[in-house]
Structures are given as C-alpha cells and as structure tokens.
C-alpha positions, -999 to 999 in steps of 0.1 A, spaced: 0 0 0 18 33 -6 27 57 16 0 89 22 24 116 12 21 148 41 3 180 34 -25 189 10 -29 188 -28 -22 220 -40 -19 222 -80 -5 250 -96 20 276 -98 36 301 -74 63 327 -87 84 341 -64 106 376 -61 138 353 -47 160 376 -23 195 378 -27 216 355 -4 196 323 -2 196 295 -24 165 279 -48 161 250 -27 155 262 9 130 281 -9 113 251 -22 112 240 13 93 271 27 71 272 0 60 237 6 58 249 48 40 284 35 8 265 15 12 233 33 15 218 2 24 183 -9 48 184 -33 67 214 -49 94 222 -70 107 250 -91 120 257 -129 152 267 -129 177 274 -102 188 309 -93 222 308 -75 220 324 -40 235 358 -53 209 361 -78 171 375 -78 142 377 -92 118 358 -112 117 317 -93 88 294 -104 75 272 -82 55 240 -93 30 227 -65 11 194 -73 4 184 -105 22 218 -118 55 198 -115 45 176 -142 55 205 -165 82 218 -150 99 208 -179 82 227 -202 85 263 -183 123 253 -181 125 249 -221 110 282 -220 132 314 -229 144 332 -199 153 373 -191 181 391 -174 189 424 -162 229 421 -149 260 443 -138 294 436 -149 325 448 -126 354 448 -153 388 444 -145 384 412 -126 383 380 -130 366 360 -104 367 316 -102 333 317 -98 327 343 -123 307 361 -101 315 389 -71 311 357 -43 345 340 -60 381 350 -54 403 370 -81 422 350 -104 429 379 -128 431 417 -129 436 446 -156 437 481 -157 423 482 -188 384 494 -185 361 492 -222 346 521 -235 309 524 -247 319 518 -281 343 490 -276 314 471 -256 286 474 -283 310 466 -309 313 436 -286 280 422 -279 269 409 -316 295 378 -314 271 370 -280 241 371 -302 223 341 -325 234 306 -318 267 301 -298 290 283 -283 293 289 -245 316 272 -217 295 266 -184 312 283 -154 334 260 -135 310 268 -103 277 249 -121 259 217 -117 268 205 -145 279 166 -137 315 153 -150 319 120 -143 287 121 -121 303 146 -97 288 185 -97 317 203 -115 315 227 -85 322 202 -60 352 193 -83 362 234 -78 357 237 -45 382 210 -42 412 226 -63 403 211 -95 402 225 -123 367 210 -141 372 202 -183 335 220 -193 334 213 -227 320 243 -249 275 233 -253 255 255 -281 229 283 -268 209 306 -284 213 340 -271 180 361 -284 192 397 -276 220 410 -253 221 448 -248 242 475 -230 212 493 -213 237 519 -186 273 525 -181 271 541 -146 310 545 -142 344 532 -164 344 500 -136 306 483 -144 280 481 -173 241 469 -168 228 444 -197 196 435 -202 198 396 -220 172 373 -228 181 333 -238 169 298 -247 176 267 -225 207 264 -207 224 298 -208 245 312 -179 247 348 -176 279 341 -152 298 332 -186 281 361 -209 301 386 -183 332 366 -178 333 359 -219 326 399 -224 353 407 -201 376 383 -223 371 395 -256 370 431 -243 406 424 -230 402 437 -196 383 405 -177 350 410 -162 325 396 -134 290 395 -124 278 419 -90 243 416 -99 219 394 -112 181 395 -116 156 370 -139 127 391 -148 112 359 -170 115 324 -169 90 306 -197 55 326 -195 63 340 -163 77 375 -150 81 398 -121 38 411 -124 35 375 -116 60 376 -84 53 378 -49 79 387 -23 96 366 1 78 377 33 43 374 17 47 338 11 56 332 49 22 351 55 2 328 37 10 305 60 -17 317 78 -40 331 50 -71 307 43 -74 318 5 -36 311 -2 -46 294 -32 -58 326 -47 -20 339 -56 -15 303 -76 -10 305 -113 -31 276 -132 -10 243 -141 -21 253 -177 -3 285 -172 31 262 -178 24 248 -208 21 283 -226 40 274 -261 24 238 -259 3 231 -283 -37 226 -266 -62 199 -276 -100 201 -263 -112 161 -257 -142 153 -244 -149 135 -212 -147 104 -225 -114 106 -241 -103 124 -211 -109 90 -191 -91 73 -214 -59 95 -213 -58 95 -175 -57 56 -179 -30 55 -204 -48 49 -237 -43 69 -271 -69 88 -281 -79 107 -317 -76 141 -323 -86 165 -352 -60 188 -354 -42 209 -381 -5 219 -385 5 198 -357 40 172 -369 42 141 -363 63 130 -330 53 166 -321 42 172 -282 10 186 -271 -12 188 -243 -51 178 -240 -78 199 -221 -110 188 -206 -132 224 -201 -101 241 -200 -82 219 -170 -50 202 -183 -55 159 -184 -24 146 -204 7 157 -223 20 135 -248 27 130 -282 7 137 -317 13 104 -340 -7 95 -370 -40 112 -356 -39 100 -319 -26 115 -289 -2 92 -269 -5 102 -232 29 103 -215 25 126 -183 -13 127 -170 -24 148 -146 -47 140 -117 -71 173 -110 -106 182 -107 -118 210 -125 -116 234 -92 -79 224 -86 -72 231 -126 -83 265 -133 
C-alpha cells in the first residue's frame, strides 16, 4: 500500500521575487511549509546571489516543470570589469586583474559575437555533472573541471547603462541552458580587460515574469492566509508554447488511464508534443502520432484544482 504523502494537494503555480543570499532550494522547502503543500518544485535554479523571477511548481504543476524550463528566460545584470573572479561572479576570489576598463563603443562593438546561436563554456562553479560529480564540487576541491564548450541561443543582449568606467548593466534574454555568469566573464575576455557578475536578476522564466512575483515575506504570511490558493498561477499557465487539444470527457478517461486517443487537429507534426484539455483543465501531455494522442505525463485534478 503506498505511503499517504504529508500536506494537501495543491496544483498549480507560485512565482516568487527570490532575495539575494539564499539559495533555490530552501526556498522550495518554505514554499512547501507556506501552502502546506504536498509536493513542490521549481523551474530553474537561481544561485543564492541572484534575484528575481523563481517558479514554483506545486502538485500536479510539477508535471511540467519541464516545459517552463525549455521556456526562454530574461536578465537584467552588472558587470564589474577588470576582474576575473573563479566563480565568475562577485562571491568568488580574483584569479585575474587589468587596468584596462572598455569604452561604450568598444562594448557594443562587442556584444553581436554573443548574439544568435553560440558556443558557450559553463562556469566552473555549475551543476553541471563530470563523471557524475557536480563540477563545482570538483572546484571547491582545487580542481580545475574540463567543461566542454555546449550550443545556446542568445535572443538579444544589450548594454542598457554604463554608470561609471568600472561596471556596465545588460539586459539579456536566452533559450535553455544559458548562464549569464559566462556572458560577463566571456565579455570581459574579448573586451581584454576580464569581467565579473555583482548583480543578477531574472525578470522571466517561460510565460512568467516579475507582475507575476510575490515577495519573500508574503509567502511566509500565507502560512496563515485561508485563500492562499488565490495567488496560484493555473497548471495550464506552464504549458504556454504547448500546443492545446479540447477532448471530451470520455477521451479524457481514457488519457488518465494510459490509452491513445484521436484528435482533429491541423499543423500539428508528427512526433510533435502537445497537451489535451477537458473544459479548460489540463488531463495529459504526450505525443501527436498519426491522428492519436499518446499520453505520456497525466495529470490528476478536478476542474476546481485546474483552473
């Protein structure tokens, strides 16, 4: 018989403003404390320097965490130049200094080699795994980790202030997988004068952004709020970019039992993934082949928890 997991069944999403100076995951823990919730888990890690835009998956929402993750994300960041860091960010010690400081010019002339599809080396402080080891557990212990160079697309990266010859504020926005950690150590590279991150904020992750945020302190007050649920984002909400299918409630059955069902739909490849609605509450992602919809995630709601 399994196990009754603790808490209640709370579906849906909650986006957080994180504060700087605490990690992604103690914040998965409060969040789950807060709503008394479950299960929870978020869509993209935020290291602790970092703020801004964290989305937290409750429930059935974590089914598609993978989705909001695939989704493109935005940045708003300061560069310090003139040092290089080991972590590539303000928290790490220097291992390089010039006196060298970019002008205006010389940084905008810059930033188009950072733009379209490129190649980009993951900071040695990531969790990457190398061997099955974190490659910043490999740093903290003296290593030096081999990251091997992994294709991003970079959307748009602009110089948006230049409040003194020492920093410059970007504003970035990227696909799956890109660290803004090396965009400011890679500037500072090909700029000739080395460069680090001081601050960091997400302002979008997927379909989220900071109008949907709530701060740090009013998620510990919900806690003791009755209508919590109100600030939740639908599960639906995550699969913005997905393509929807209406079924009826019959076919919805079926899906939650693992059975293919047939869909009319146009424009939709073969082997491509989609989601199927009943009245507008998420009951199965899977995949569109020759007219039927395979179910390979299927979520468990009522039409109260969905919407």
């Amino acid at each position: 018989m399994a196990r009754r997991r603790k808490g209640n069944p709370v579906h849906g999403w909650l986006i957080l403003d994180k504060p700087s100076g605490i990690g992604s995951t103690p914040l998965v823990g409060k969040t789950k404390w807060a709503l008394q919730a479950q299960k929870c888990g978020h869509a993209g890690t935020l290291d602790p320097l970092a703020t801004g835009v964290l989305a937290l998956a409750l429930g059935e929402a974590t089914k598609t965490v993978q989705y909001v993750m695939d989704g493109d994300k935005s940045y708003r960041f300061t560069v310090r130049w003139g040092i290089a860091t080991n972590t590539d960010d303000s928290e790490g010690e220097p291992v390089n200094t010039s006196d060298l400081r970019p002008t205006r010019d010389q940084i905008e002339a810059a930033i188009p080699q950072f733009i379209g599809e490129i190649q980009q080396i993951p900071p040695a402080y990531s969790a990457i795994k190398i061997n099955g080891e974190r490659s910043y557990a490999l740093a903290r212990k003296g290593e030096t980790p081999e990251l091997s160079a992994r294709p991003i697309r970079m959307d748009s990266l602009a110089l948006v202030d230049q409040p003194d010859a020492d920093t410059a504020i970007f504003e970035m926005t990227c696909g799956k997988g890109g660290y803004v950690r090396a965009i400011g150590r890679d500037l500072g590279q090909s700029l000739g004068c080395f460069g680090h991150i001081t601050q960091l904020r997400r302002t979008r992750t997927g379909p989220f952004t900071l109008d949907d945020a709530i701060s740090l302190e009013t998620l510990e007050e919900m806690r003791h709020t009755p209508v919590s649920s109100a600030r939740l984002i639908s599960v639906a909400t995550g699969l913005d970019g997905v393509p929807a299918l209406a079924v009826t409630e019959a076919q919805a059955n079926q899906l939650r039992n693992g059975q293919a069902v047939p869909v009319a739909v146009s424009g939709l490849d073969y082997g491509s993934t989609a989601w199927a609605s009943f009245n507008g509450v998420p009951v199965a992602i899977g995949q569109f082949r020759s007219g039927l919809l395979h179910p390979e995630r299927v979520l468990l709601m009522s039409d109260a928890e969905g919407n």
